[in-house]
mmCIF file of the N, C-alpha and C atoms, coordinates in Angstrom:
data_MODEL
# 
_entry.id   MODEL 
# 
loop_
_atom_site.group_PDB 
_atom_site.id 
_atom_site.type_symbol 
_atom_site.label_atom_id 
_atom_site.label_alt_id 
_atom_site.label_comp_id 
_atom_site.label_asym_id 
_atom_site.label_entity_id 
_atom_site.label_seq_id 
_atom_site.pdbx_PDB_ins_code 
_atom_site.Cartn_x 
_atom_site.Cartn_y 
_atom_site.Cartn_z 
_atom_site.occupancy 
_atom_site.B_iso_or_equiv 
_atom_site.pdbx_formal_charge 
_atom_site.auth_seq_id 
_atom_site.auth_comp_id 
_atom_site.auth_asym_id 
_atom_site.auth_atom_id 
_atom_site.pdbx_PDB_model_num 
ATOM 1   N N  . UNK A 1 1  ? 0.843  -1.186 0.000   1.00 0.00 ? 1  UNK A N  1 
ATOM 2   C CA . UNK A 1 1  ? 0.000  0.000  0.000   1.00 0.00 ? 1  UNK A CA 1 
ATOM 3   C C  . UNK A 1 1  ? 0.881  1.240  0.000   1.00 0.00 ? 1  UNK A C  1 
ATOM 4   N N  . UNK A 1 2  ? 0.704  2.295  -0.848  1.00 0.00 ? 2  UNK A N  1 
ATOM 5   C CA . UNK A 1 2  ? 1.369  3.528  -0.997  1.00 0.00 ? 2  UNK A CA 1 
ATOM 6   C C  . UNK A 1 2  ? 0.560  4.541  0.127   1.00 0.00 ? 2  UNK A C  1 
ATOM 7   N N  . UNK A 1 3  ? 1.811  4.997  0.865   1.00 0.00 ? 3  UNK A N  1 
ATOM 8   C CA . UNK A 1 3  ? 1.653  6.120  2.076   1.00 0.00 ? 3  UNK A CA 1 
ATOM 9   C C  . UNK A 1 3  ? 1.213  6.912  1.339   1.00 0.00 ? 3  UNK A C  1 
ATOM 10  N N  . UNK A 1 4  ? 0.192  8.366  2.856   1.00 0.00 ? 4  UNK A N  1 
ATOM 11  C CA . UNK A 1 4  ? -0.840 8.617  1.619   1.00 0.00 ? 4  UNK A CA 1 
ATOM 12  C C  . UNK A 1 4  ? 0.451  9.880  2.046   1.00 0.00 ? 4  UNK A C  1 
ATOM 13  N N  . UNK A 1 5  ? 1.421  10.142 2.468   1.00 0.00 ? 5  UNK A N  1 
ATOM 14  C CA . UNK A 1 5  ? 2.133  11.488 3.207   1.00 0.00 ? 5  UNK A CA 1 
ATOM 15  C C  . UNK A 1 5  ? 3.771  10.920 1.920   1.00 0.00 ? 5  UNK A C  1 
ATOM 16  N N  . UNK A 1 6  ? 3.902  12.322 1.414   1.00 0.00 ? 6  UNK A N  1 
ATOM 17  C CA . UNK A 1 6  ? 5.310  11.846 1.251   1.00 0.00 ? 6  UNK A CA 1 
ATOM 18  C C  . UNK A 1 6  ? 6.841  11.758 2.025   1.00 0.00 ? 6  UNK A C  1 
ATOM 19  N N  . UNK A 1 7  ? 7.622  11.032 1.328   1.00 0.00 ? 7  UNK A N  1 
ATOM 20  C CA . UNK A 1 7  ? 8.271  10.463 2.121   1.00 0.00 ? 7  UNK A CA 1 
ATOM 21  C C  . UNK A 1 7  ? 10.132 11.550 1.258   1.00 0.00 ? 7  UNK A C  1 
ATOM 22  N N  . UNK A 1 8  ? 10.412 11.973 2.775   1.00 0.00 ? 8  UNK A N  1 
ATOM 23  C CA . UNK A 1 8  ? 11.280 12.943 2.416   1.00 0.00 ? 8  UNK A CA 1 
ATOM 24  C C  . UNK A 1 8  ? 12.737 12.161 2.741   1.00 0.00 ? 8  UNK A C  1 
ATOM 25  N N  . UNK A 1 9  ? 13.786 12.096 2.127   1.00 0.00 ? 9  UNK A N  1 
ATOM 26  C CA . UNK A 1 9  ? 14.958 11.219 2.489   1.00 0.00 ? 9  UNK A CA 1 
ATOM 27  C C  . UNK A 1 9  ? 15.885 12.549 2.374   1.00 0.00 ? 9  UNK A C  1 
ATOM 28  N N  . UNK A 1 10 ? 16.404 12.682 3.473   1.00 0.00 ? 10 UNK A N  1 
ATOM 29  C CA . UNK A 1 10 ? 17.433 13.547 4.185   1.00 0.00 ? 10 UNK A CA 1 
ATOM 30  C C  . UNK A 1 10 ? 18.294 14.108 2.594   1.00 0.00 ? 10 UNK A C  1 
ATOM 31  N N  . UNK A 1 11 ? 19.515 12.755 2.544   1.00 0.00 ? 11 UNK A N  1 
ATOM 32  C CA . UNK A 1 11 ? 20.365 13.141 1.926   1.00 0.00 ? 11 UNK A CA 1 
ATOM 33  C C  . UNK A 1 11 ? 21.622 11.492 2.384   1.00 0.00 ? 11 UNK A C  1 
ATOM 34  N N  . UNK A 1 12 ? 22.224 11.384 0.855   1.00 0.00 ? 12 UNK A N  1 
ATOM 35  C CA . UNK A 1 12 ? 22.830 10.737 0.296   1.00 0.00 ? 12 UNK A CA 1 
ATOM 36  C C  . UNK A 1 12 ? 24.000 11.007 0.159   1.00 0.00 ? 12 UNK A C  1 
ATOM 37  N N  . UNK A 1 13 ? 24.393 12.892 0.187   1.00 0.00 ? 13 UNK A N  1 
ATOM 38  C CA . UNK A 1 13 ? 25.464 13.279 0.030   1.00 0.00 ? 13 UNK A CA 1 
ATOM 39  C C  . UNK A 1 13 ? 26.859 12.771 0.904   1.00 0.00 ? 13 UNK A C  1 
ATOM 40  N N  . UNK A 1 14 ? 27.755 12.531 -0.026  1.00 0.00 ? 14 UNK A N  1 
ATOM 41  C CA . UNK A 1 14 ? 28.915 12.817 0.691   1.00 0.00 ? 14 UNK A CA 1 
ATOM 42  C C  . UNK A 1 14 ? 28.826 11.479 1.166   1.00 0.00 ? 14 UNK A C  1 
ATOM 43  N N  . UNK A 1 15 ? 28.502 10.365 0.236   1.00 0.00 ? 15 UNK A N  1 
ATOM 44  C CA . UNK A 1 15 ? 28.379 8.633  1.061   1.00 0.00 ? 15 UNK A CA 1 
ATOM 45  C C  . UNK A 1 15 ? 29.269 7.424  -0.305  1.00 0.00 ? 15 UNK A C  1 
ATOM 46  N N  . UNK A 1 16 ? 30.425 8.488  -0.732  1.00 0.00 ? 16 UNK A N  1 
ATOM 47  C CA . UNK A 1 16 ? 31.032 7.479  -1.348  1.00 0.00 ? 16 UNK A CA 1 
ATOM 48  C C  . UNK A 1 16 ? 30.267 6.750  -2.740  1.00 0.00 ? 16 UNK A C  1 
ATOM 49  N N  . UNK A 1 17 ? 28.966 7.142  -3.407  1.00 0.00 ? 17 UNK A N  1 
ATOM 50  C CA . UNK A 1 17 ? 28.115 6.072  -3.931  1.00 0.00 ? 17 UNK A CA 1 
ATOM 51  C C  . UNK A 1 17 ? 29.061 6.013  -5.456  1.00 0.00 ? 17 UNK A C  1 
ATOM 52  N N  . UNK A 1 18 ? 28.679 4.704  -5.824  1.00 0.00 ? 18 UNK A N  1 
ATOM 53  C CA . UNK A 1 18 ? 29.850 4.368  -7.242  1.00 0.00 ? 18 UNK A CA 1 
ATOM 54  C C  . UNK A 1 18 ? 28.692 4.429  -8.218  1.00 0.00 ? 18 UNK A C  1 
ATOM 55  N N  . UNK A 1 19 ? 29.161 3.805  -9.270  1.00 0.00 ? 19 UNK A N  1 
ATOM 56  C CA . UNK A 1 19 ? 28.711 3.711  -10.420 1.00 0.00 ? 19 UNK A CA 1 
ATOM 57  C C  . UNK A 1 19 ? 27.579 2.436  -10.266 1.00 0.00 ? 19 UNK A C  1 
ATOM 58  N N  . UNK A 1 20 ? 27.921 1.224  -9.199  1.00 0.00 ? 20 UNK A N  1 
ATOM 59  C CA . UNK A 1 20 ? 27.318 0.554  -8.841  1.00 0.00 ? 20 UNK A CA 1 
ATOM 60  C C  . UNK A 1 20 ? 26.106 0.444  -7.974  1.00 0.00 ? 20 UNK A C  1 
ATOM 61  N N  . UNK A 1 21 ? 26.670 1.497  -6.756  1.00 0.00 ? 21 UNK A N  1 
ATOM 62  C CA . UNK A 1 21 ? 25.154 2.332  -5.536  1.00 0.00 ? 21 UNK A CA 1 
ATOM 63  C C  . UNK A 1 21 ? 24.170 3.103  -6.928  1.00 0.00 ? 21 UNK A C  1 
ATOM 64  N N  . UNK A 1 22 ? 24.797 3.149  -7.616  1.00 0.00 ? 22 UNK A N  1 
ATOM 65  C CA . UNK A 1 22 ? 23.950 4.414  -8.438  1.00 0.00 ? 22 UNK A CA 1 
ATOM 66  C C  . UNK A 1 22 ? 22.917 3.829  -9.326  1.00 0.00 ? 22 UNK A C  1 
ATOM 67  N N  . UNK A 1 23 ? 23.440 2.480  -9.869  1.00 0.00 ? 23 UNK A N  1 
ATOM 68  C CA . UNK A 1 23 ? 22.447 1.496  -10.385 1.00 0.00 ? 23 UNK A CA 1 
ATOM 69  C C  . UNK A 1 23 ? 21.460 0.928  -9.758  1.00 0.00 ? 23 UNK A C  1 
ATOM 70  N N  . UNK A 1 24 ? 21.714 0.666  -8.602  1.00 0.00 ? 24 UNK A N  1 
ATOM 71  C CA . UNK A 1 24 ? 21.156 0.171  -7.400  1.00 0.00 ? 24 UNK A CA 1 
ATOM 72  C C  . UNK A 1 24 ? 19.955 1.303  -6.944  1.00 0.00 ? 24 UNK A C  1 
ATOM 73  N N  . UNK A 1 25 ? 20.348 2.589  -7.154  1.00 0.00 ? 25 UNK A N  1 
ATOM 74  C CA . UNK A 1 25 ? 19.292 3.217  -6.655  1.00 0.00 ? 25 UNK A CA 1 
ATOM 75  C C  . UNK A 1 25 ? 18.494 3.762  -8.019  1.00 0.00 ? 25 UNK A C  1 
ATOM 76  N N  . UNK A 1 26 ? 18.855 3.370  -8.828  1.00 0.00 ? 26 UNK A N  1 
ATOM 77  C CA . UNK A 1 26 ? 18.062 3.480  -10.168 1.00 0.00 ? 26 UNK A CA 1 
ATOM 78  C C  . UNK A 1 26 ? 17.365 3.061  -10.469 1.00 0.00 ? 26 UNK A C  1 
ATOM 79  N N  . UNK A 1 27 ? 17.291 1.626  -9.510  1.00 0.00 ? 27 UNK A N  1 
ATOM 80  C CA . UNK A 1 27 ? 16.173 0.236  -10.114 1.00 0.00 ? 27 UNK A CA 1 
ATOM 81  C C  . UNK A 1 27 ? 15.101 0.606  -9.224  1.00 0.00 ? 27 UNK A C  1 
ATOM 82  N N  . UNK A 1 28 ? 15.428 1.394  -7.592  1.00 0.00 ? 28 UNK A N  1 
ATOM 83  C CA . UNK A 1 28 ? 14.949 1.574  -7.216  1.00 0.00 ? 28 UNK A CA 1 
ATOM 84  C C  . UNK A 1 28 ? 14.136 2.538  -7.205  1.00 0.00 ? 28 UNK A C  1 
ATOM 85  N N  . UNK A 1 29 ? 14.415 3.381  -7.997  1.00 0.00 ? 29 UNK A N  1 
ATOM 86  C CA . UNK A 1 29 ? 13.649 4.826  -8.586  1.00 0.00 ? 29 UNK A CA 1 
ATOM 87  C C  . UNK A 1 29 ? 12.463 3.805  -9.402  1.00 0.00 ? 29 UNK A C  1 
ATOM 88  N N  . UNK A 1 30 ? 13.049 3.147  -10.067 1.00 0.00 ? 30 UNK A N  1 
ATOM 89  C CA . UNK A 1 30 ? 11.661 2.264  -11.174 1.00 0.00 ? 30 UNK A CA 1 
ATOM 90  C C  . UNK A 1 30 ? 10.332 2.155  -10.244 1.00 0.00 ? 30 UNK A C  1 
ATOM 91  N N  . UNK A 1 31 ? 10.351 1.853  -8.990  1.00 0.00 ? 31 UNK A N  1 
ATOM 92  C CA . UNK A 1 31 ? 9.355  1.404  -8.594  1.00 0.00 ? 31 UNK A CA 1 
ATOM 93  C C  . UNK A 1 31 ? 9.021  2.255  -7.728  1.00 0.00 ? 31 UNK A C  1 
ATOM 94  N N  . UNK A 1 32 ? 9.715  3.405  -7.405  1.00 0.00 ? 32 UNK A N  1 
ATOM 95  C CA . UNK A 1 32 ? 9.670  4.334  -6.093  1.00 0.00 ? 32 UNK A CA 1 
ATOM 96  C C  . UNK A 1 32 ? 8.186  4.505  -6.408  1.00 0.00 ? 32 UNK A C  1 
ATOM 97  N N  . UNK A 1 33 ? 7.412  4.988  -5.229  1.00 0.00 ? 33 UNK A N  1 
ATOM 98  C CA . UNK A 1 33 ? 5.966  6.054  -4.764  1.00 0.00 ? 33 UNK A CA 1 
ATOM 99  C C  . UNK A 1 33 ? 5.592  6.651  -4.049  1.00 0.00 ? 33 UNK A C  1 
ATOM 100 N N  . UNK A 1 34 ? 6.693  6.886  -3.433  1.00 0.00 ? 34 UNK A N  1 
ATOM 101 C CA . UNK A 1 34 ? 6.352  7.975  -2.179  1.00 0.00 ? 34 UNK A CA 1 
ATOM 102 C C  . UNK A 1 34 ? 7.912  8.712  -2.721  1.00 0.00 ? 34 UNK A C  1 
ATOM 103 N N  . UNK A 1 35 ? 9.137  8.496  -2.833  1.00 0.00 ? 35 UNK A N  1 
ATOM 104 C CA . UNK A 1 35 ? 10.150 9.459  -2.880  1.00 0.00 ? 35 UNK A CA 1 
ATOM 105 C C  . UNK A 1 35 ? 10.130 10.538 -3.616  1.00 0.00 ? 35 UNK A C  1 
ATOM 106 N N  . UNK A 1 36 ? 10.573 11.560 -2.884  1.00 0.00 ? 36 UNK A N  1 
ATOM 107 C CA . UNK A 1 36 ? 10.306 13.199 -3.562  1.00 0.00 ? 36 UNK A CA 1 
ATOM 108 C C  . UNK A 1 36 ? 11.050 13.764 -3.822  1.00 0.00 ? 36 UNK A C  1 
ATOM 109 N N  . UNK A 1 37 ? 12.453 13.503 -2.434  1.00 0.00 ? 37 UNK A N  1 
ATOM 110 C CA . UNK A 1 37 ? 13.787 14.086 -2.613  1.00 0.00 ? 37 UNK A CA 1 
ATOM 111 C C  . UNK A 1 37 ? 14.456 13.794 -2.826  1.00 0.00 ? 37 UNK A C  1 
ATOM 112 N N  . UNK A 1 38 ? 16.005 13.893 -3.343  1.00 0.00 ? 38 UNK A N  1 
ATOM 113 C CA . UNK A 1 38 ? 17.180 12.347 -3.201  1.00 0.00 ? 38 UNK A CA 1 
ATOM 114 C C  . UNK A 1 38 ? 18.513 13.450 -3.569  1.00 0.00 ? 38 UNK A C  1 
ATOM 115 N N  . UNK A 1 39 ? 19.248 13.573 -2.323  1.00 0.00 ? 39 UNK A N  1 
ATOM 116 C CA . UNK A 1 39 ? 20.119 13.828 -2.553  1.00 0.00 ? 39 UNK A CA 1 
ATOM 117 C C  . UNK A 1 39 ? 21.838 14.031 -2.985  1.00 0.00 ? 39 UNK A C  1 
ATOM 118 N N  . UNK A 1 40 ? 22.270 13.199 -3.836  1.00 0.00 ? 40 UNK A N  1 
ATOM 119 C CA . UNK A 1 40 ? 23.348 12.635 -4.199  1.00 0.00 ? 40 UNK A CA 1 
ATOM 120 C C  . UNK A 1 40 ? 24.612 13.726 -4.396  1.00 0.00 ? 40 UNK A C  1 
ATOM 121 N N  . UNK A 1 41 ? 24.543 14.553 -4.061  1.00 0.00 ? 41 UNK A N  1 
ATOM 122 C CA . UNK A 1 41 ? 26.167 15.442 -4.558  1.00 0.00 ? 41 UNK A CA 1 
ATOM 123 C C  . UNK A 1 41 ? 27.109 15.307 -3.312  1.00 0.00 ? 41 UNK A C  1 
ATOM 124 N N  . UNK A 1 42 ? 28.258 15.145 -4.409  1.00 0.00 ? 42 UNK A N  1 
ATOM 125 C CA . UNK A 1 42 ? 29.952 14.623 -3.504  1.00 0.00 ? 42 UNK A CA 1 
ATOM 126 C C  . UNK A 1 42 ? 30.071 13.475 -3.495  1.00 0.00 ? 42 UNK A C  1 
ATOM 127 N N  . UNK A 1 43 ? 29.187 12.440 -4.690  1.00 0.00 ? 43 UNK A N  1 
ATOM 128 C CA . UNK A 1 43 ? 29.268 11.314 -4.285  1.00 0.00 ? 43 UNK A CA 1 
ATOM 129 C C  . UNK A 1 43 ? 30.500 10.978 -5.774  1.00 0.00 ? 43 UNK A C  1 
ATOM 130 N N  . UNK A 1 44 ? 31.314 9.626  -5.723  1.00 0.00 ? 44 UNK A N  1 
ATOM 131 C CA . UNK A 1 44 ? 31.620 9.099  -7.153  1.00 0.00 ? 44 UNK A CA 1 
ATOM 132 C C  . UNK A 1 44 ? 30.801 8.284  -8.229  1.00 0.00 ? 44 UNK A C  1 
ATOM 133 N N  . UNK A 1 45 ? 29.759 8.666  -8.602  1.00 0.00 ? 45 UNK A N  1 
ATOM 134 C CA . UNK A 1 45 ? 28.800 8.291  -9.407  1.00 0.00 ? 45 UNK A CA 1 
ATOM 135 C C  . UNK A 1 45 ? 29.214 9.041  -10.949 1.00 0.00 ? 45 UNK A C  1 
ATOM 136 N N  . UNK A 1 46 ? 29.986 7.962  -11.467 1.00 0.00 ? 46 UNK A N  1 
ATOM 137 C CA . UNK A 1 46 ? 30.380 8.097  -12.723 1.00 0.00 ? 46 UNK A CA 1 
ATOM 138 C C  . UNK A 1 46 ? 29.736 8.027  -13.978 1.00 0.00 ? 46 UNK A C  1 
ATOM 139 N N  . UNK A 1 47 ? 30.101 8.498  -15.040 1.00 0.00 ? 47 UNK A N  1 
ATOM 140 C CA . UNK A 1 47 ? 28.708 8.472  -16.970 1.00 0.00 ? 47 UNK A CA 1 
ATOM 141 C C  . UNK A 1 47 ? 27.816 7.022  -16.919 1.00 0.00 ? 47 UNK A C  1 
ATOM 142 N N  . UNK A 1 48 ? 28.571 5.454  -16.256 1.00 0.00 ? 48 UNK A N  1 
ATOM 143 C CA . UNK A 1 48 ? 27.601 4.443  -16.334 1.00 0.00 ? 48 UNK A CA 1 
ATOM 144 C C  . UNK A 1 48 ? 26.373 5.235  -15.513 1.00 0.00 ? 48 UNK A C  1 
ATOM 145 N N  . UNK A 1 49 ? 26.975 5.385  -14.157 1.00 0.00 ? 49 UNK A N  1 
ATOM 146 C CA . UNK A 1 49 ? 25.595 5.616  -13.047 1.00 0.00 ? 49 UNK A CA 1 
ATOM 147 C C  . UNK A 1 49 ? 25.007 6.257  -12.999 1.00 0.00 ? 49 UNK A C  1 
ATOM 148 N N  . UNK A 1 50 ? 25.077 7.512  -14.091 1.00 0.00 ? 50 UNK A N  1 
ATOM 149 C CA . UNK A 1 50 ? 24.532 8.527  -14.105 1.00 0.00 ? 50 UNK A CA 1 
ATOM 150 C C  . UNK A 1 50 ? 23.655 8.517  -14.770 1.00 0.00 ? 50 UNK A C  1 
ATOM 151 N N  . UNK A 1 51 ? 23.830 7.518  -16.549 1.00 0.00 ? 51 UNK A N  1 
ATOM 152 C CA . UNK A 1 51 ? 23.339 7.570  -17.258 1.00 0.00 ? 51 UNK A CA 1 
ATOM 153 C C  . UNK A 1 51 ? 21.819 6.313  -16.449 1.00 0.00 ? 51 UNK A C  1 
ATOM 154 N N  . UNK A 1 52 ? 22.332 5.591  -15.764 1.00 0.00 ? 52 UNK A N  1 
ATOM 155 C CA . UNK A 1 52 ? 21.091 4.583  -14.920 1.00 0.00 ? 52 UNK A CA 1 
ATOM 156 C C  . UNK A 1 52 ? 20.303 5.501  -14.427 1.00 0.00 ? 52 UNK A C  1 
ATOM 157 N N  . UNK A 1 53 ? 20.940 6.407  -13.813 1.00 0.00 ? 53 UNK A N  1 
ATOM 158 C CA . UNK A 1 53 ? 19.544 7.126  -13.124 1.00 0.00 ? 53 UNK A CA 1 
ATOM 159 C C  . UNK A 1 53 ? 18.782 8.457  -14.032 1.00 0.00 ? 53 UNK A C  1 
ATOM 160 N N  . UNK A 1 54 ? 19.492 8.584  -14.900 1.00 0.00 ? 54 UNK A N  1 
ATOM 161 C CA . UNK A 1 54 ? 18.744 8.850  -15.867 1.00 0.00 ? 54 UNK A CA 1 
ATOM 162 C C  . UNK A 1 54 ? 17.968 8.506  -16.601 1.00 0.00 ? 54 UNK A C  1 
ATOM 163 N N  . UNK A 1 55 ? 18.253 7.481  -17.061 1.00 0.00 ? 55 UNK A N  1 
ATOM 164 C CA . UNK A 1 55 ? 16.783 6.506  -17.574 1.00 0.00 ? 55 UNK A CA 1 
ATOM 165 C C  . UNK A 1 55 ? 15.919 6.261  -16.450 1.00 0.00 ? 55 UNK A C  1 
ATOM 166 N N  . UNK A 1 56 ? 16.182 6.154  -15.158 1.00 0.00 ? 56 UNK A N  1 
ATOM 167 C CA . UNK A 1 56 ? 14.969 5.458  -14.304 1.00 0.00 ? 56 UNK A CA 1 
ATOM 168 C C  . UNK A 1 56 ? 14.095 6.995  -13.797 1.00 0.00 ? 56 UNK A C  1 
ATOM 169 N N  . UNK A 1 57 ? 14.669 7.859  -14.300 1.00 0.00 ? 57 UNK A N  1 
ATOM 170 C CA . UNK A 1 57 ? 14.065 9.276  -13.951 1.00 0.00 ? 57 UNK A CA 1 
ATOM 171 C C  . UNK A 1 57 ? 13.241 9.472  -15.070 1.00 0.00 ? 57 UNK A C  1 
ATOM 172 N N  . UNK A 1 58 ? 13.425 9.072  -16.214 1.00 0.00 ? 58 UNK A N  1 
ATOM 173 C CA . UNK A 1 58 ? 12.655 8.988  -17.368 1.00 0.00 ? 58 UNK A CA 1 
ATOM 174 C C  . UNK A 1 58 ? 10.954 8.813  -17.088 1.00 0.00 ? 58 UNK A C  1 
ATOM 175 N N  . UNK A 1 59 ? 10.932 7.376  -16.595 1.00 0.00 ? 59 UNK A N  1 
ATOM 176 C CA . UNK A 1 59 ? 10.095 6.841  -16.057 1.00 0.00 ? 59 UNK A CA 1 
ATOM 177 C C  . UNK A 1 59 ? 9.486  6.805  -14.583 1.00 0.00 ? 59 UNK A C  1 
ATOM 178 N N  . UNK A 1 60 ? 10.413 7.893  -13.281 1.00 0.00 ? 60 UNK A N  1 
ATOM 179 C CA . UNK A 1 60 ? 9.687  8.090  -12.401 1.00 0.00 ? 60 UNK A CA 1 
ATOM 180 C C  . UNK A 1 60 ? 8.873  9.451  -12.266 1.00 0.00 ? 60 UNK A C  1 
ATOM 181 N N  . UNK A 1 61 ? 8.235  9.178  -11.843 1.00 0.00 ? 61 UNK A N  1 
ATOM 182 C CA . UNK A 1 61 ? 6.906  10.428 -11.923 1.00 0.00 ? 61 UNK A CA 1 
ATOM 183 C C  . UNK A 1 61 ? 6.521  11.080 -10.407 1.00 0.00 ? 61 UNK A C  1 
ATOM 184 N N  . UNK A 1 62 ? 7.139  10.513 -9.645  1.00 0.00 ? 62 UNK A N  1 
ATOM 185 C CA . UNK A 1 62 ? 6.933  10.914 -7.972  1.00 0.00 ? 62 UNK A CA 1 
ATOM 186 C C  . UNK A 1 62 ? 8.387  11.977 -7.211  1.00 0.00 ? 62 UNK A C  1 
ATOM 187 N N  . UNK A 1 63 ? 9.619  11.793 -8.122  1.00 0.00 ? 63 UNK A N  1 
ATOM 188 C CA . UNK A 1 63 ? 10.801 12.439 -7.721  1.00 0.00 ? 63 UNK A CA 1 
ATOM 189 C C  . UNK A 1 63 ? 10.337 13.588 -7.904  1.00 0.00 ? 63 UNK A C  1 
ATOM 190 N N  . UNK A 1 64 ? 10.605 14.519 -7.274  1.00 0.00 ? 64 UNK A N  1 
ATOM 191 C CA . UNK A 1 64 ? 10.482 15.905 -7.805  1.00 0.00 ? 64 UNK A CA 1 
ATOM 192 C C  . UNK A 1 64 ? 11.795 16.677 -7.557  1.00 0.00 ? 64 UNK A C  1 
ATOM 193 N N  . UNK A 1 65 ? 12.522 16.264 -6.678  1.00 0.00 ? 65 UNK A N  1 
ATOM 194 C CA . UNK A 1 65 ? 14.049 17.058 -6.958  1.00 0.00 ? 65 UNK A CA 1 
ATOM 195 C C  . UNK A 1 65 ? 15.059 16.379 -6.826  1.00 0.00 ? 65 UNK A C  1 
ATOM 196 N N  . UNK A 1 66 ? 15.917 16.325 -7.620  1.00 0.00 ? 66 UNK A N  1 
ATOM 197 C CA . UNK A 1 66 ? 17.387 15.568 -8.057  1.00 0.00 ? 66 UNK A CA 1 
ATOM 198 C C  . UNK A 1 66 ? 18.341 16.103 -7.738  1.00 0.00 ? 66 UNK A C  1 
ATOM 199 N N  . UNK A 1 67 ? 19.792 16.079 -6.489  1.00 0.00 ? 67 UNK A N  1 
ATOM 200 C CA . UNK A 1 67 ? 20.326 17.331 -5.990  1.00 0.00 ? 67 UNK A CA 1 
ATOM 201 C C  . UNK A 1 67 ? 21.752 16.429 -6.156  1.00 0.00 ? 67 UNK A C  1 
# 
């Protein structure tokens, strides 16, 4: 069941994430429904991981800011 309140996630920054965390949270964007925020800067998320969460942003409709 999808919360009816959204769901705010602090921040990601500054946690080391690779090219691999970045895929990982890409697949997880596919299915996200409550996430709104997501904050990734200072991380090493390189052109593979970037380009993953770019496509899964394609298709999510609930993110509203990418930092």
């Amino acid at each position: 069941k999808t919360p009816n309140f959204p769901f705010f996630l602090g921040s990601l920054a500054e946690n080391q994430i690779s090219n691999k965390g970045a895929k990982a949270l890409a697949r997880s964007l596919l299915v996200n429904r409550s996430l709104m925020v997501l904050d990734l800067r200072s991380n090493s998320i390189g052109p593979t991981g970037a380009k993953a969460l770019a496509d899964a942003l394609k298709k999510n409709q609930i993110l509203q800011s990418l930092k």
